[in-house]
C-alpha positions in Angstrom: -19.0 -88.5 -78.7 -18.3 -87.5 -82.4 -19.5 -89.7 -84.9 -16.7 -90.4 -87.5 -17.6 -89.9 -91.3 -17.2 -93.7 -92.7 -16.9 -95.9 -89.4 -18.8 -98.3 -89.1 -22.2 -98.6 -87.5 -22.5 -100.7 -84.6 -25.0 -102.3 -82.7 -24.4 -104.1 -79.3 -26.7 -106.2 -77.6 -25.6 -106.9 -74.4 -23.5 -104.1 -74.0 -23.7 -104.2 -69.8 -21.8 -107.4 -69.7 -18.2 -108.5 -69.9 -18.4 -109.5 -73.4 -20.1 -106.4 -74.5 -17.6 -104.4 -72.3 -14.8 -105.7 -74.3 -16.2 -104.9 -77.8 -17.0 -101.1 -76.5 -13.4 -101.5 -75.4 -12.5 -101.9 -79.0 -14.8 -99.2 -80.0 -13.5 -96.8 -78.1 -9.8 -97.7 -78.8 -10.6 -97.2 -82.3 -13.6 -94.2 -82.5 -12.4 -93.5 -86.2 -13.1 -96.9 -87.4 -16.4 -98.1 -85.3 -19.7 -95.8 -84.3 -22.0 -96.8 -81.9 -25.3 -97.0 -83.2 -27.4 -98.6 -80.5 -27.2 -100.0 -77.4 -29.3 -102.8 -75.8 -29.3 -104.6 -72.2 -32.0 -106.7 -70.5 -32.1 -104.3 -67.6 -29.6 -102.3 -65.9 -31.0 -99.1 -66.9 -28.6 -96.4 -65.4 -25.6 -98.3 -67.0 -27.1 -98.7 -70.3 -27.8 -94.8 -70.4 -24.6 -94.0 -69.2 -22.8 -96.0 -71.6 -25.2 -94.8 -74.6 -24.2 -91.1 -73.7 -20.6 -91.9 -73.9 -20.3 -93.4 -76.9 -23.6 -91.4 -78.8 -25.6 -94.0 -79.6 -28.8 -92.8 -81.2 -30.9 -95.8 -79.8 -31.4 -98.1 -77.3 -32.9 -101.1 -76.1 -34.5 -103.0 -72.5 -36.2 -105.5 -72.0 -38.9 -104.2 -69.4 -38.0 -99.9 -69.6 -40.7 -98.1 -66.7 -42.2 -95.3 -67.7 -39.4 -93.0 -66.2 -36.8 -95.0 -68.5 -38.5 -93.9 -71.2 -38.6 -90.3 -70.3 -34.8 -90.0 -68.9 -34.0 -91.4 -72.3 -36.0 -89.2 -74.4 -34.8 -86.5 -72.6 -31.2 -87.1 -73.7 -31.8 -87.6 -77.2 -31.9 -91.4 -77.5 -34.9 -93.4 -78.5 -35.6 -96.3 -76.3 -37.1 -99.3 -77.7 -38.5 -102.3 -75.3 -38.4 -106.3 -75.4 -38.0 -108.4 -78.2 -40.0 -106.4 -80.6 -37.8 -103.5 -79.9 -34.5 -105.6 -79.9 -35.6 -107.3 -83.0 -35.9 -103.8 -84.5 -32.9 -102.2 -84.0 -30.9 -105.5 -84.6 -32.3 -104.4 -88.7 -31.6 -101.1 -88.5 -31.4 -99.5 -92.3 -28.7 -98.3 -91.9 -26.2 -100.6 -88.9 -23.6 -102.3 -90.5 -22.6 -104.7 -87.9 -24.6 -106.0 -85.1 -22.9 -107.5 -81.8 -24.8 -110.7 -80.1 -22.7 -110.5 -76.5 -26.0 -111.0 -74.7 -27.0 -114.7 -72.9 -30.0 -116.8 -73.2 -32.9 -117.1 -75.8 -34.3 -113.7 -75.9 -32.2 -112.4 -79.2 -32.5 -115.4 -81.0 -35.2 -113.8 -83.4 -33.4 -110.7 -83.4 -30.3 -112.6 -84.4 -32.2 -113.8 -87.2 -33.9 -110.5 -88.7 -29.8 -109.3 -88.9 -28.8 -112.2 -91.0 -31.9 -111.7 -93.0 -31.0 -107.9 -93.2 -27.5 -108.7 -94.5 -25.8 -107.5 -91.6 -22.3 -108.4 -90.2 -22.7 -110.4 -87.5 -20.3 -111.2 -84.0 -22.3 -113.8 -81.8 -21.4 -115.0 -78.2 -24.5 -115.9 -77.4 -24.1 -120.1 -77.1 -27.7 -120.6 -76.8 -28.7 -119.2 -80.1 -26.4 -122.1 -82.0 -27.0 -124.7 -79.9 -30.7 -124.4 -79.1 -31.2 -123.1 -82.9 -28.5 -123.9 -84.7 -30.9 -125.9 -87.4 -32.8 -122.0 -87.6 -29.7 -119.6 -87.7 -27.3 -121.2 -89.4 -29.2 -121.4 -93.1 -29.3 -117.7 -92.7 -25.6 -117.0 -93.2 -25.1 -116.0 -96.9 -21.9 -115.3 -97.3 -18.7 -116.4 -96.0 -17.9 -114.3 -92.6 -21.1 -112.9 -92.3 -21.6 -114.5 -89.0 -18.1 -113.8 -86.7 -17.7 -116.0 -83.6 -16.7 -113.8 -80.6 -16.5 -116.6 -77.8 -12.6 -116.6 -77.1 -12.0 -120.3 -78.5 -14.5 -120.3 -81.6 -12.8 -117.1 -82.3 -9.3 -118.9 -83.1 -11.0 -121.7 -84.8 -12.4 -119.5 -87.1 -9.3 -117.2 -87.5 -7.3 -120.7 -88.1 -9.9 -121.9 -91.4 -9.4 -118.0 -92.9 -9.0 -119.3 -96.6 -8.6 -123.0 -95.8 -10.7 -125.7 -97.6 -13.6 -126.9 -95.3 -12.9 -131.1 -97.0 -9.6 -130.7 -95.3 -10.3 -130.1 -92.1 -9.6 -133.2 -90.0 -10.3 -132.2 -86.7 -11.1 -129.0 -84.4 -10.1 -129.1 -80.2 -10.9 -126.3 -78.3 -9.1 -125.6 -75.1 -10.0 -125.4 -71.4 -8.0 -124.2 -68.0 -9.4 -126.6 -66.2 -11.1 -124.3 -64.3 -10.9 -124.1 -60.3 -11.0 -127.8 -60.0 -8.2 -129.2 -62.9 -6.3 -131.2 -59.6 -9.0 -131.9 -57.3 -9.4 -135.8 -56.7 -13.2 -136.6 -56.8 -13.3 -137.4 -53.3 -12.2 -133.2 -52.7 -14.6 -132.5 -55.0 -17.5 -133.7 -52.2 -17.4 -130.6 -51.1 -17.1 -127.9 -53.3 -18.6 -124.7 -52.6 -20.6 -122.2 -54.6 -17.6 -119.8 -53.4 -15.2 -123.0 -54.4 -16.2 -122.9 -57.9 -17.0 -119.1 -58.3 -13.2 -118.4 -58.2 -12.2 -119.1 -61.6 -8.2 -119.0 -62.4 -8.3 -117.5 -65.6 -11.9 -115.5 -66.6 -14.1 -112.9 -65.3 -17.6 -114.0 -66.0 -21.1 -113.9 -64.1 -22.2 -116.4 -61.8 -23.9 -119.0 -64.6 -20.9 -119.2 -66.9 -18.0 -119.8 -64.0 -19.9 -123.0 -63.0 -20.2 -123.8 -66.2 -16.8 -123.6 -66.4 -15.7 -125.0 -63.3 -17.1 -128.4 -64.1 -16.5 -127.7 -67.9 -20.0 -128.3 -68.7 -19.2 -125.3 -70.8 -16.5 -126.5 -73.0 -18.5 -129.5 -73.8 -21.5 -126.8 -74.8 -18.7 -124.8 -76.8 -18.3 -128.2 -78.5 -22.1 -128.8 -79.7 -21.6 -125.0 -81.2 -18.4 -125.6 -83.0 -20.4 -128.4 -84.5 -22.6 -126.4 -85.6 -21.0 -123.2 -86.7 -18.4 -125.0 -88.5 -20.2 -127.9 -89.8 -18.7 -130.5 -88.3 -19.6 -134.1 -86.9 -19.4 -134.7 -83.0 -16.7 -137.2 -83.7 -14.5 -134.5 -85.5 -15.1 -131.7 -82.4 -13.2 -132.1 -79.3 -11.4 -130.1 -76.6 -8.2 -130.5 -74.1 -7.1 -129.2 -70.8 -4.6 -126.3 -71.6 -3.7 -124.4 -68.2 -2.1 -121.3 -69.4 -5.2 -119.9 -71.8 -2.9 -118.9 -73.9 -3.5 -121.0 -76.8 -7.5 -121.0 -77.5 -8.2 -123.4 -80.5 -6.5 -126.1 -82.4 -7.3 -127.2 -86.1 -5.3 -130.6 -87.7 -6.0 -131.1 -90.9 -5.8 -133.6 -93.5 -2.0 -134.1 -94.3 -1.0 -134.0 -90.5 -0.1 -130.0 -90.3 -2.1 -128.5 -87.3 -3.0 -124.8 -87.0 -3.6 -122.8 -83.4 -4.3 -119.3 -82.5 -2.1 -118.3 -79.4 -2.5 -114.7 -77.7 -3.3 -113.5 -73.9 -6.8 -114.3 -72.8 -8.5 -111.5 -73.0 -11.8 -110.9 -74.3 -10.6 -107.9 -76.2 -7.8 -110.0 -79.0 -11.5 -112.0 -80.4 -13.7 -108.8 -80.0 -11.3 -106.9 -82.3 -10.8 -109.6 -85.1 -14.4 -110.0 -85.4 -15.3 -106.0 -85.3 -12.4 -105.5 -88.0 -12.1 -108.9 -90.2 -11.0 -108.7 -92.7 -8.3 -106.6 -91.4 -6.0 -107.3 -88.2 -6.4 -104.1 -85.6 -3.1 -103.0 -83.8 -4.3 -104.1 -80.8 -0.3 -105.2 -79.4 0.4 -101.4 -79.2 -1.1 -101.3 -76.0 0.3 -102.7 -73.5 -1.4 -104.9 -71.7 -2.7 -106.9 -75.0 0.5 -107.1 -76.3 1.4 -111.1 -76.3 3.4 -112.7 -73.9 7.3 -113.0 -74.2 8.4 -116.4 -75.5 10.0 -117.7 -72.1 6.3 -117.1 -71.2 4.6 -119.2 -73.8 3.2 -123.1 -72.8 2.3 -126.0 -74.8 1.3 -128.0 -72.1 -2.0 -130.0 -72.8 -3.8 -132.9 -71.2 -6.9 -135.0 -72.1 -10.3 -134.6 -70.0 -11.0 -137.0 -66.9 -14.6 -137.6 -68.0 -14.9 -139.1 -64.1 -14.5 -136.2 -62.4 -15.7 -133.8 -64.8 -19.1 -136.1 -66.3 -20.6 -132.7 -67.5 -18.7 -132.5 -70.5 -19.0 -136.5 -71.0 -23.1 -135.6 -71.0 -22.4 -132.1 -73.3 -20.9 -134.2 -75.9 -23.4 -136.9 -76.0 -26.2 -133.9 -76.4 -24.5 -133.3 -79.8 -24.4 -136.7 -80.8 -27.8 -137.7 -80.0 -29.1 -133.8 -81.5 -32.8 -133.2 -81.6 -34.0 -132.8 -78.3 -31.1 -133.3 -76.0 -29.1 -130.1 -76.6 -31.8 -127.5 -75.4 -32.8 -130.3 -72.9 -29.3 -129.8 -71.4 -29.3 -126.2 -71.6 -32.7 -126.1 -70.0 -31.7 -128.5 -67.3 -28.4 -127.3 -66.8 -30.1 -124.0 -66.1 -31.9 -125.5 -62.9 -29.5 -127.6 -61.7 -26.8 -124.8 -61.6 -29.1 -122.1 -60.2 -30.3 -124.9 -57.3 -26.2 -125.3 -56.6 -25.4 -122.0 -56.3 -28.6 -121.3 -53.7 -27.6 -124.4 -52.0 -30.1 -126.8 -52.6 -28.1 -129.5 -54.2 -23.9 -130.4 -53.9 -22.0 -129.9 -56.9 -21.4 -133.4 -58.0 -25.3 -133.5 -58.4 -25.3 -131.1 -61.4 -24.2 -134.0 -63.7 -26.6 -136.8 -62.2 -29.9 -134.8 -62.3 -28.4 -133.9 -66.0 -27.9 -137.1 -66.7 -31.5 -138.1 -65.1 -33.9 -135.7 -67.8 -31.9 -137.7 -70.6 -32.9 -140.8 -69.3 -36.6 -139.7 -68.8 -36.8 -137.8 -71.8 -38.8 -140.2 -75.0 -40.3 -137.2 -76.9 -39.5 -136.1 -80.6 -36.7 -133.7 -81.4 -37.9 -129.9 -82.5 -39.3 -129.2 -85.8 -39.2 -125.6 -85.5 -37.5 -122.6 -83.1 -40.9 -122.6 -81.0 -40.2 -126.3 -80.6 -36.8 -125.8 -79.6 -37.4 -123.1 -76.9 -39.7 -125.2 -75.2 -37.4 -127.9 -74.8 -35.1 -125.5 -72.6 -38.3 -124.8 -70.7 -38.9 -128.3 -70.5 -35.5 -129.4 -69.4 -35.7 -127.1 -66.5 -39.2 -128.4 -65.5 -37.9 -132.2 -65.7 -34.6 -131.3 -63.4 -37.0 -129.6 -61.0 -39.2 -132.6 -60.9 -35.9 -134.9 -60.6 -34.5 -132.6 -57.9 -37.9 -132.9 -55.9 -37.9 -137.0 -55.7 
């Protein structure tokens, strides 16, 4: 690929999954205004080469490369770097303008923080890093926008506050399909399957995510991070049942207006704004991102049944307790969805063995990222100890 003369360097870490796929998407829809720098990806090492040859990236990242990686890579021209040393360095790259967080877990946290230190422009879907170290990544931001939400509905809350006073804010609801099981009575819920809950009505995403979403565990996490990325109290953060996706964030604010981003869901519409804020890409112009007509569009919103979906009920009270309970529940939630989907446990059990760690949990909340990190690691040791009585 030829490099434009004043695009923008990019880095993408991540760049194998969806979220990742959706920002190359915007790269490569727009070559003249975005240049792929480097490429990273925990493993997947034929992917990650082929997608760093077609867009010229000059470096590259794995987690674990084999001694053949290294070569096959060398031999086309790109330097590979390895784990988080090597993710950490080419998240500071002299001269990368913009580095993409589309990756999941705890591994980039530290690399996330060297790029704020290093003034870069940052776009983050990576829930863990705010709501496991929130208290460690969000003093780095030093500007306003430095740090770009790419997650589809912290995305429209932050594209609803551009140029609006933080004090007059009066609340922020994100918005959730519902997922496979919006009308299920609890007794059908018995016996969902790990196929059941896999089939999600609205998103493509892997395995951990869907189930997430299916018992909107992950709304409820999306919450503790809006609280976080927008400074907000857990009493001021909420979210709603909106079926459609078409509207994915809503802001009311002080003297009773409310703001809300509506557009298709598509991964692409929040990868864009991110990739060219301050500036609005023309995106509509093809076709299937333009919006939907107007006989298409629905305001049709209903409140959470914490009864049948407890997850979120237990996601929210993470963020109000704070300290130790939100990497507890990332930790635990970790386990317990991992033992669903191999079949060791039903899916109504995700909440209760949840909801278990938090009643045997009496320890101190984190004083540092270290700290913080080994609560995940702890939650999923006390949900393996809860799923073994």
């Amino acid at each position: 690929m030829t490099h434009a003369r004043g695009a923008a360097k990019v880095v993408v870490i991540g760049a194998t999954g969806s979220v990742g796929g959706s920002v190359l998407d915007i790269c490569a829809r727009f070559p003249e205004r975005f240049d792929i720098l480097g490429l990273a990806a925990r493993s997947r090492s034929g992917e990650l080469l082929k997608l760093s040859e077609r867009f010229g990236a000059r470096y590259a990242c794995l987690a674990a490369p084999s001694s053949d990686d290294i070569k096959l890579f060398a031999s086309r021209g790109i330097e590979l770097r390895s784990g988080t040393e090597g993710l950490e360095s080419i998240a500071e790259l002299p001269f990368a303008d913009h580095i993409v967080f589309a990756s999941s877990g705890t591994d980039a946290i530290t690399a996330l923080q060297r790029a704020l230190r290093s003034d870069k422009d940052v776009s983050l879907a990576n829930k863990e890093s705010i709501v496991t170290a929130g208290p460690w990544v969000m003093p780095l931001v030093t500007r306003p926008d430095q740090l770009r939400p790419l997650d589809s509905e912290h995305s429209a809350i932050w594209q609803c506050l551009r140029e609006e006073s933080r004090e007059g804010i009066d609340r922020i609801l994100l918005t959730a399909s519902g997922g496979p099981f919006r009308d299920w009575t609890l007794e059908e819920m018995q016996g969902i399957t790990p196929d059941d809950a896999l089939k999600h009505p609205v998103w493509n995403m892997g395995a951990k995510v869907t189930i997430d979403s299916a018992n909107l565990m992950n709304k409820g996490i999306e919450c503790i991070e809006a609280m976080q990325l927008f400074g907000m109290p857990h009493d001021r953060v909420g979210a709603l049942i909106h079926p459609r996706s078409q509207i994915h964030g809503i802001v009311s604010f002080a003297d009773g207006t409310m703001k809300f981003l509506f557009y298709r869901p598509d991964m692409r519409v929040p990868a864009a704004a991110a990739l060219a804020w301050p500036e609005r890409l023309p995106i509509r112009e093809f076709e299937e991102l333009s919006p939907p007509d107007v006989e298409e569009w629905s305001l049709e919103f209903f409140a959470i049944d914490e009864t049948r979906f407890p997850c979120f009920r237990l996601a929210i009270e993470a963020g109000r307790l704070g300290g130790a309970y939100p990497p507890l529940l990332i930790g635990a939630d970790e386990y317990a969805v991992t033992s669903f989907l191999n079949g060791r446990i039903p899916f109504l059990a995700i909440s209760h063995i949840i909801e278990r760690v938090f009643e045997k949990y009496s320890g101190p909340g984190p004083s540092t990222l270290e700290d913080a990190i080994e609560l995940i690691a702890m939650g999923e040791r006390m949900a393996s100890e809860v799923c073994t009585v």
